[in-house]
C-alpha positions in Angstrom: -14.9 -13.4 3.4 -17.4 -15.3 1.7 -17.4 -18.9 0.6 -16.3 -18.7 -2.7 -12.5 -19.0 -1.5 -10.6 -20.1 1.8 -8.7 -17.9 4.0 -5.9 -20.0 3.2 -5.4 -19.1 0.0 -6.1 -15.4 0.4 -3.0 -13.2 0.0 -2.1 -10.7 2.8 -1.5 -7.6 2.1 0.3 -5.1 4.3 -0.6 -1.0 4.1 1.7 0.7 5.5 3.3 4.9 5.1 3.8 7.3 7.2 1.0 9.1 9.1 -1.1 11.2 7.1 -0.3 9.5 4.0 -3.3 8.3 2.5 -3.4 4.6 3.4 -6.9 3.9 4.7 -8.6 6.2 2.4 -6.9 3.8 -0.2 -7.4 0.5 1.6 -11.5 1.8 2.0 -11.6 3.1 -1.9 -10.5 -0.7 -3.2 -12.8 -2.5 -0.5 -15.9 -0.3 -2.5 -14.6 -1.3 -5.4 -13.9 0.1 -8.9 -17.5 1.4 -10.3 -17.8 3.1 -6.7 -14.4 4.7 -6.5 -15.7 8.0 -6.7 -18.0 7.7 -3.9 -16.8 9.9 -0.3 -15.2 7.6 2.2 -14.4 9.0 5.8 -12.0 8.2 7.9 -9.8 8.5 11.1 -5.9 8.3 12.1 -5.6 4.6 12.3 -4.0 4.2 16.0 -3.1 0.5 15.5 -4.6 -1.8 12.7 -7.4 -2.3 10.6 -8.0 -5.1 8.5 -10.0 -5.4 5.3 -11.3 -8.1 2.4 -11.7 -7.7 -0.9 -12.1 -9.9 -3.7 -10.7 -9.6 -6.9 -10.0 -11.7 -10.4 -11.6 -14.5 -7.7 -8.4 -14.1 -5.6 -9.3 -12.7 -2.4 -7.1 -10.0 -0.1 -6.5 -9.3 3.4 -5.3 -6.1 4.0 -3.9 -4.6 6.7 -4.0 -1.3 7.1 -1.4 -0.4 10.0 -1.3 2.9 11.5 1.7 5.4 10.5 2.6 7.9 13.3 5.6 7.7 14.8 5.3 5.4 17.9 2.7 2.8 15.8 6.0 2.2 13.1 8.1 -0.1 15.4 5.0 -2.7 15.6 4.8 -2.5 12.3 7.4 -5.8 12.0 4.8 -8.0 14.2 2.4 -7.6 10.8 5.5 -8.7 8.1 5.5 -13.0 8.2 3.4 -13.7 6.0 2.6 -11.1 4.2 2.9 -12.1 0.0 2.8 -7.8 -0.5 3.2 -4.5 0.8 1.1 -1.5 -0.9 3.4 1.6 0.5 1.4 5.0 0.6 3.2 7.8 -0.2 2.2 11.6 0.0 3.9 12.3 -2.9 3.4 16.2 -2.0 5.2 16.2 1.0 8.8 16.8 -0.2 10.1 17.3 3.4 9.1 13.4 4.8 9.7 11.5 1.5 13.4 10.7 2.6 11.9 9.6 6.1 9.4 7.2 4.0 12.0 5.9 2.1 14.4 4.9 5.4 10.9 3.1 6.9 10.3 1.5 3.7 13.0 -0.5 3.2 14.0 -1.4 6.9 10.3 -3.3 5.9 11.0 -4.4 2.3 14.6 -5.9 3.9 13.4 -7.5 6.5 13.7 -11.3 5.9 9.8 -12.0 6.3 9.5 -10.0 3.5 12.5 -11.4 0.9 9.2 -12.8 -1.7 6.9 -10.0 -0.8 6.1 -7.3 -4.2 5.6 -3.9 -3.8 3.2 -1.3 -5.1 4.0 2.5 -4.3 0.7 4.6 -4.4 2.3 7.9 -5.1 -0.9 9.4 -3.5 -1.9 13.2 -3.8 -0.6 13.5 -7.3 -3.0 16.1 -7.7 -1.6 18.9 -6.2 0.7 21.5 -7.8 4.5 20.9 -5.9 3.8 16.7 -5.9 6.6 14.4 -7.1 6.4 12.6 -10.5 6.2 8.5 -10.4 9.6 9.0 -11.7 11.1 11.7 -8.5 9.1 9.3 -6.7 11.3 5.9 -7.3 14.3 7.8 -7.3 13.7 9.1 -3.9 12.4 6.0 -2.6 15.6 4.4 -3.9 13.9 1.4 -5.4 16.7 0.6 -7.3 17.8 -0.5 -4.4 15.3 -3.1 -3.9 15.8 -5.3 -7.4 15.3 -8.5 -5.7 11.4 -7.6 -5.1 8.7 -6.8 -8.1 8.0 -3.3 -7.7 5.7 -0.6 -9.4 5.0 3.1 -8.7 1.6 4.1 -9.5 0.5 8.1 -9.2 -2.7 8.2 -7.3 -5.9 10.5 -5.6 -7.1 8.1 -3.1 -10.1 10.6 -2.2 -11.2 10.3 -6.1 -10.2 7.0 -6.7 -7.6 7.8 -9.3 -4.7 5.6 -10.1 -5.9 3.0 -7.2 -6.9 0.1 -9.4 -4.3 0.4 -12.0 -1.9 -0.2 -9.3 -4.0 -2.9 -7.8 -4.6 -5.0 -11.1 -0.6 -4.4 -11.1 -0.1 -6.0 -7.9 -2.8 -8.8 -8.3 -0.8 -9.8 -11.5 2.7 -9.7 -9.4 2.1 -11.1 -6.1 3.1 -15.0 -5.7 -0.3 -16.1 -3.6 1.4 -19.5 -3.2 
């Protein structure tokens, strides 16, 4: 990760949404950074894991980028202990699985592992015509629900970069790296 800070102190960040959602399109446009957002990244269904580092405000970031189909989700509790924040990807156009992302998203936000963790919803594909606002967005997600944790909503095109780094200098400002 470089020699300017120790692994130690790096916070870990968990990616996680259903399939098809967005996430490592996201996880890649951050690792580029902000002046190349707009530059094409490709991609593949993640099967199991990836993990990135970036560096940002001289805090660095592991992220871990874990793979949303169906018979990935159960693992995905083997990638919660230590984990200081979870970026959630929605695709906030696809009205029909939002309820299913909401029931996956807080079985992880509840777990204990998680009880200091913040949380940044990328309401991703906000660009198309029948997507949910930021606002239909927490209320389907039922964030309420989830007072104890920091939380934001941020709307967001991971394939043009939009939204990403407002959400990220968000969750850089909220996550305790302690």
């Amino acid at each position: 990760m470089g020699s300017s800070y120790s692994s130690a102190k790096a916070v870990r960040v968990l990616v996680a949404g259903l399939d098809s959602a967005g996430k490592t399109t996201v996880v890649l446009k951050l690792k580029r950074g902000e002046r190349r957002q707009g530059q094409h990244v490709n991609t593949i269904p993640t099967m199991d894991f990836n993990v990135e580092q970036l560096k940002f405000n001289g805090k660095g970031f592991y992220m871990w980028d874990v793979g949303g189909q169906d018979s990935v989700r159960p693992l995905w509790r083997h990638h919660l202990t230590g984990s200081q924040a979870l970026i959630y990807v929605v695709d906030a156009n696809d009205r029909e699985r939002v309820r299913k992302a909401a029931i996956e998203l807080h079985r992880i936000m509840l777990d204990h592992a998680m009880r200091h963790a913040c949380l940044l919803v990328y309401a991703n594909k906000s660009d198309l015509p029948h997507a949910l606002s930021e606002t239909q967005v927490r209320d389907e997600l039922q964030l309420e629900r989830l007072a104890a944790h920091a939380w934001h909503v941020q709307s967001s095109v991971a394939t043009s970069g939009r939204g990403l780094w407002d959400g990220f200098r968000w969750l850089a400002a909220n996550v305790n790296s302690t």
